[in-house]
Steps between C-alpha positions, in 0.01 A plus 500: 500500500480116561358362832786273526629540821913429567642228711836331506379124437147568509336517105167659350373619810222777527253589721159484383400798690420847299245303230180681430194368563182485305285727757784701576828542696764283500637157656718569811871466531678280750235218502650266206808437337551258217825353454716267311658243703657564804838266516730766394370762704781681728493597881462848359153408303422294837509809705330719227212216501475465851629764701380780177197341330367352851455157307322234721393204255648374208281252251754336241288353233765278381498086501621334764808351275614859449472585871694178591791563245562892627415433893353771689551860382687765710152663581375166664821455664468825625143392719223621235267272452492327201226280314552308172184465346623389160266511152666238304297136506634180378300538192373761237264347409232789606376715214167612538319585161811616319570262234791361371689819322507690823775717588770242731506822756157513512456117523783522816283781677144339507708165619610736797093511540447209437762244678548700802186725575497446859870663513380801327194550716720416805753787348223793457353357865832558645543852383170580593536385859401754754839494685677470159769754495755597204550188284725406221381243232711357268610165282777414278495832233217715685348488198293212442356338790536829678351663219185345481441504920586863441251561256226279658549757852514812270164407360343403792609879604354675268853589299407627133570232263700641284749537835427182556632382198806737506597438848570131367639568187777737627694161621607494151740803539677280767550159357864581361592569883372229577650222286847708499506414877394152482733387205764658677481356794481142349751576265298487165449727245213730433224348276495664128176560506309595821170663314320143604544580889378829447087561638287651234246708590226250274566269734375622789193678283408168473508338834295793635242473211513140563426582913222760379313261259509187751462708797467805492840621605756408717309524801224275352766226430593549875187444680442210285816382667452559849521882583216695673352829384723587895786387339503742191339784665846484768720434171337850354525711811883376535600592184206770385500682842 
């Protein structure tokens, strides 16, 4: 049975509650949901979000160009706070130690790292504040900027890798969805071939053996950019219990 979870205008959202950890147990529900974009979502998925989920803070990882052409989303509009902390620099340039023939989706990820680290720190601070209460983060897809925050927090929890790993590769199941919405709505036609916007589950093997061999893990790559030992130990009791 897929994770998926239904809304009207609302695609490839899940919450990432109901992983197990490593030591034991699982991650709890009602503390994260990761989303597609949120333009299309209906007054119906606003009250499910807000009224239903609880949802106090929003983080949309998407550029500011993107933001500008759609305007505010419904959920914005609707008073939840909402902070773009987008993962996309000028330049991709970044590549540490990868060489030339390295995978393009690999090459975009560690840019994420690379060009914007002080978002993604800012991003796992945020949902590790004390007074942080059910949060929603999302991006253009929910699959690739969102993916690798995703993973970096399920990490840092303690989720078993191999979850890890699946939790971001089941965007792929929803990527049809997705573009049949958006080409409909501008009036194009579906692309032939939408295998190269699919994740692969290599992909994110990688980045999280790249995170392990330069640091240790996730939470290693953290504290070298600006997170306290405070700040993980909240982000594991929020979503670890």
């Amino acid at each position: 049975m897929s994770r998926t979870l239904p809304f009207e205008g609302v695609d490839n959202v899940r919450d990432v509650g109901g992983l197990p950890l490593a030591g034991g147990g699982t991650t709890r529900h009602g503390v994260l949901l990761r989303t597609g974009s949120l333009h299309f979502a209906t007054a119906a998925d606003v009250e499910r979000l807000v009224d239903g989920f609880g949802l106090t803070l929003v983080l949309d990882l998407r550029t500011p160009r993107e933001i500008d052409r759609d305007g505010p989303s419904p959920v914005a509009t609707a008073g939840v706070e909402t902070v773009p902390l987008t993962f996309i620099g000028a330049s991709r340039e970044y590549l540490p130690e990868t060489g030339d023939d390295t995978d393009p989706l690999l090459r975009n990820y560690l840019g994420y790292l690379g060009d914007h680290p002080a978002n993604v720190a800012e991003a796992v601070r945020r949902l590790a504040a004390a007074d942080a209460g059910p949060a929603l983060v999302h991006c253009a897809a929910g699959k690739d900027r969102t993916g690798v925050l995703v993973a970096l927090v399920l990490d840092v929890v303690g989720v078993e890798r191999a979850e890890v790993v699946a939790d971001y590769a089941l965007s792929a199941e929803n990527v049809e969805a997705m573009f049949r919405r958006w080409t409909t709505a501008a009036g194009e036609e579906m692309p032939a071939d939408l295998t190269p916007h699919k994740p692969r589950a290599a992909v994110m093997e990688a980045v999280l053996a790249h995170l392990d061999a330069e640091h240790g893990g996730a939470a290693g790559w953290l504290r070298a950019n600006g997170l306290t030992d405070d700040d993980l130990t909240r982000l594991r009791a929020r979503f670890a219990g």
